[in-house]
C-alpha positions, 0 to 999 in steps of 0.5 A, a space after each residue: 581116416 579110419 580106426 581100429 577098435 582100440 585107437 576109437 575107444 578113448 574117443 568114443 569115452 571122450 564123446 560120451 562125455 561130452 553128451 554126445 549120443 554115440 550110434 553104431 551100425 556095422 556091414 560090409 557096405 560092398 558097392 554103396 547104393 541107394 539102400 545103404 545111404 538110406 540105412 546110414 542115414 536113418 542110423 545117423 538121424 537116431 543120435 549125434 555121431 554114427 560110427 560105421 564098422 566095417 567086415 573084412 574081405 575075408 568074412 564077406 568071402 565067407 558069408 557072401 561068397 566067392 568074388 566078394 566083396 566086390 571092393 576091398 575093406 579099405 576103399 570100403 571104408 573110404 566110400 563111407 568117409 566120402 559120404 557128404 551131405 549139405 550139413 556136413 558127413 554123414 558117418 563121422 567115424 569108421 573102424 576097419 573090423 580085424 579079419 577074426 571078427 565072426 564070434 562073441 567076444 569079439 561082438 563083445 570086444 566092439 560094443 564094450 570099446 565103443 559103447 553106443 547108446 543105439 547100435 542101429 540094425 536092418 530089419 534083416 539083421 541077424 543074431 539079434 538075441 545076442 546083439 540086443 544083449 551085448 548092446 544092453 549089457 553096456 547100457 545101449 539100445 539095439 534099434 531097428 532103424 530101417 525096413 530091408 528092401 530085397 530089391 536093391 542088395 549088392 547081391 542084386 546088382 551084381 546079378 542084374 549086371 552079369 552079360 
């Protein structure tokens, strides 16, 4: 199953009191490949539970273009519930981001609901200044967790694959 913001909030207060070190990381995670397993893995190693938000259709049209994503935001986010390891799945939870998801407040709406000890990133994410302060500012960490590698993107993909 997968959340919205709000219905994820109380769960997320339940597990921080449970000393739980809560991790988000956030993308579209179109076509899952080799990089993205890498990225969630190394986000999941940074603490106990990784919480996985994922853009709407809409913001990848807007900020991939045309013909993206490849895969709706709801199989998406099937993709990474399916994520199986021998010690159990690697992402625990995953929010299912509202198409109106591209500016501050709503940055703001995520990290204050959620309130992630790590908010892990790519070495290629950007809008770090303000992300680093909405993470400080509800007590988290903003924490590169894995080098970007050009070489495998969706992006590539679909190009290396085009007759």
């Amino acid at each position: 199953m997968f959340y919205t913001i709000t219905p994820l909030a109380p769960i997320c207060n339940d597990l921080r009191s449970k000393n739980y070190k809560l991790v988000l990381a956030t993308g579209f995670f179109d076509l899952l490949h080799s990089e993205h397993i890498n990225f969630l893995t190394k986000a999941k190693a940074a603490g106990d539970i990784l919480i996985v938000a994922v853009e709407s259709d809409e913001r990848a049209r807007i900020t991939k273009g045309e013909g993206r994503p490849i895969e709706t935001q709801s199989i998406r986010c099937q993709h990474l519930l399916d994520l199986e390891f021998p010690n159990g799945h690697l992402v625990d939870y995953v929010i299912s981001l509202p198409l109106d998801f591209n500016n501050f407040a709503a940055y703001d709406s995520l990290i204050s609901a959620i309130r992630p000890m790590i908010y892990a990133i790519s070495s290629h994410t950007t809008h770090l200044k303000s992300k680093t302060f909405l993470v400080e500012k509800y007590g988290g960490k903003l924490v590169i967790v894995h080098e970007f590698n050009p070489e495998i993107s969706t992006t590539k993909i679909i190009a290396d694959n085009q007759v």
